[in-house]
C-alpha positions as CSV (number, residue, x, y, z in Angstrom):
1,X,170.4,175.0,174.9
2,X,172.4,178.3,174.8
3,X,172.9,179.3,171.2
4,X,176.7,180.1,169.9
5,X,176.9,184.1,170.0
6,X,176.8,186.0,166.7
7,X,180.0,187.2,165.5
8,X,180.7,189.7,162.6
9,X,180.1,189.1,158.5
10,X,183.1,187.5,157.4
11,X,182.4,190.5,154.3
12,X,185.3,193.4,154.1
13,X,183.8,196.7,155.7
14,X,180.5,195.4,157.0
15,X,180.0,195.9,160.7
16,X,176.7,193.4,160.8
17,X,176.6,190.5,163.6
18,X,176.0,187.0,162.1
19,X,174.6,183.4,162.6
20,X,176.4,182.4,160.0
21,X,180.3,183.3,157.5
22,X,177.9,186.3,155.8
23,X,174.7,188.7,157.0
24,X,171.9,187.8,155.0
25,X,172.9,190.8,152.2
26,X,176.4,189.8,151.5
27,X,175.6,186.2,151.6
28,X,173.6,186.6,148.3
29,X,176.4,188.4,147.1
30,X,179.0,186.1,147.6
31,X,177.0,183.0,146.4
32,X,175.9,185.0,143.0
33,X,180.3,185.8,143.1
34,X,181.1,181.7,143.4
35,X,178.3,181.0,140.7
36,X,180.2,183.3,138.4
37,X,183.5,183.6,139.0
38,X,184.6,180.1,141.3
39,X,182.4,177.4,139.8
40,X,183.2,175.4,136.8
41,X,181.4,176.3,134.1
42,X,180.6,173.1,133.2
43,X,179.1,172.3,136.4
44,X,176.9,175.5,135.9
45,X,175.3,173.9,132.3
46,X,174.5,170.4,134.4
47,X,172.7,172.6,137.7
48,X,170.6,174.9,135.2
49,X,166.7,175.9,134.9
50,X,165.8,172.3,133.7
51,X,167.8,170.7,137.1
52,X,165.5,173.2,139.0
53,X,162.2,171.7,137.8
54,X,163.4,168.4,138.2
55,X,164.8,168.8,141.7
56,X,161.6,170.6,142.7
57,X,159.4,167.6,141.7
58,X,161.3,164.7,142.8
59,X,161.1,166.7,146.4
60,X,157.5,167.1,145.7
61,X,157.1,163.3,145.2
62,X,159.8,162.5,148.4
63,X,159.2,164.9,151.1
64,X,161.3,163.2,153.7
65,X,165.0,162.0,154.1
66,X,165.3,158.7,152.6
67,X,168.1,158.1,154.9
68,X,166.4,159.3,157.8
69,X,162.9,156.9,157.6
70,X,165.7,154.0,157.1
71,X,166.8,154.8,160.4
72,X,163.4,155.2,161.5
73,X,163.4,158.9,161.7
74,X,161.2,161.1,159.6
75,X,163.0,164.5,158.5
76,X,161.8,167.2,155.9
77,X,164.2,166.6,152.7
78,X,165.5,169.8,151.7
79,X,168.2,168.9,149.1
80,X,168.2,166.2,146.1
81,X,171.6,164.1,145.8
82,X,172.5,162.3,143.0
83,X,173.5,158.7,143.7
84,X,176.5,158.4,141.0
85,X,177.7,161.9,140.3
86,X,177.0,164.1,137.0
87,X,180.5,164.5,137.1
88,X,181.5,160.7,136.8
89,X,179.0,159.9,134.0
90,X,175.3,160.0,136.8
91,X,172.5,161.1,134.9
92,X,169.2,163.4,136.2
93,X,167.1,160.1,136.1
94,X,165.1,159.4,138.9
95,X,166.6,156.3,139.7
96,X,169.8,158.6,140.2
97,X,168.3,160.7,142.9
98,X,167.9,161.0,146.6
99,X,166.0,163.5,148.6
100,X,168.0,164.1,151.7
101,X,168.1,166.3,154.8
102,X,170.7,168.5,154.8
103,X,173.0,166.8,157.5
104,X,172.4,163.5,155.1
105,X,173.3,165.3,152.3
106,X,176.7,167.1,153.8
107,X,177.3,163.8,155.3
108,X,177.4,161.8,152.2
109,X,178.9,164.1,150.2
110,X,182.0,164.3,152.6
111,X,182.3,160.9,153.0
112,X,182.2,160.5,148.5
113,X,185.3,163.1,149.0
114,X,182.8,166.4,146.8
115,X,182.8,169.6,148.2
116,X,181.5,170.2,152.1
117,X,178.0,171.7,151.3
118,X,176.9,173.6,154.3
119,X,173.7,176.1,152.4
């Protein structure tokens, strides 16, 4: 299948050809940018080191989509999802969490009305 062509880094000035909005350089720039200047710092205190080790164990423990072997498919998780949101009272618990693809993940978090996460 013929991939889409690469077009230029979104970025002001930068003449790079890209897969994606960014080259790999200013993509890191603009995501360290959101983290400090766009996200709410609330949000920042709930995703911090301690989230980190959490999320990288429960992935440990659930390698694959747990949407995907419902359907019968098994898929690498890459992302943890919490079930009821931090923001509407969810906790960190493990009985909060999901370890999802990322199509799941983008997929369910569209559908709950969150942000679009496409990383």
């Amino acid at each position: 299948m013929p991939r889409k062509p690469k077009r230029p880094c979104s970025y002001p000035g930068c003449p790079r050809l890209t897969d994606g909005r960014y080259c790999e350089e200013h993509a890191k720039l603009e995501a360290k940018r959101y983290e400090k200047y766009d996200r709410d710092p609330a949000v920042r205190r709930r995703y911090g080191r301690a989230w980190k080790r959490i999320r990288d164990r429960y992935i440990s423990a659930h390698p694959l989509c747990e949407e995907c072997l419902k359907a019968g498919r098994m898929t690498p998780a890459e992302e943890v999802h919490h079930k009821l949101p931090l923001s509407q009272g969810g906790t960190h618990a493990e009985s909060n969490l999901m370890a999802l693809c990322k199509p799941c993940h983008s997929r369910i978090t569209a559908e709950m009305g969150d942000r679009w996460h496409d990383r």
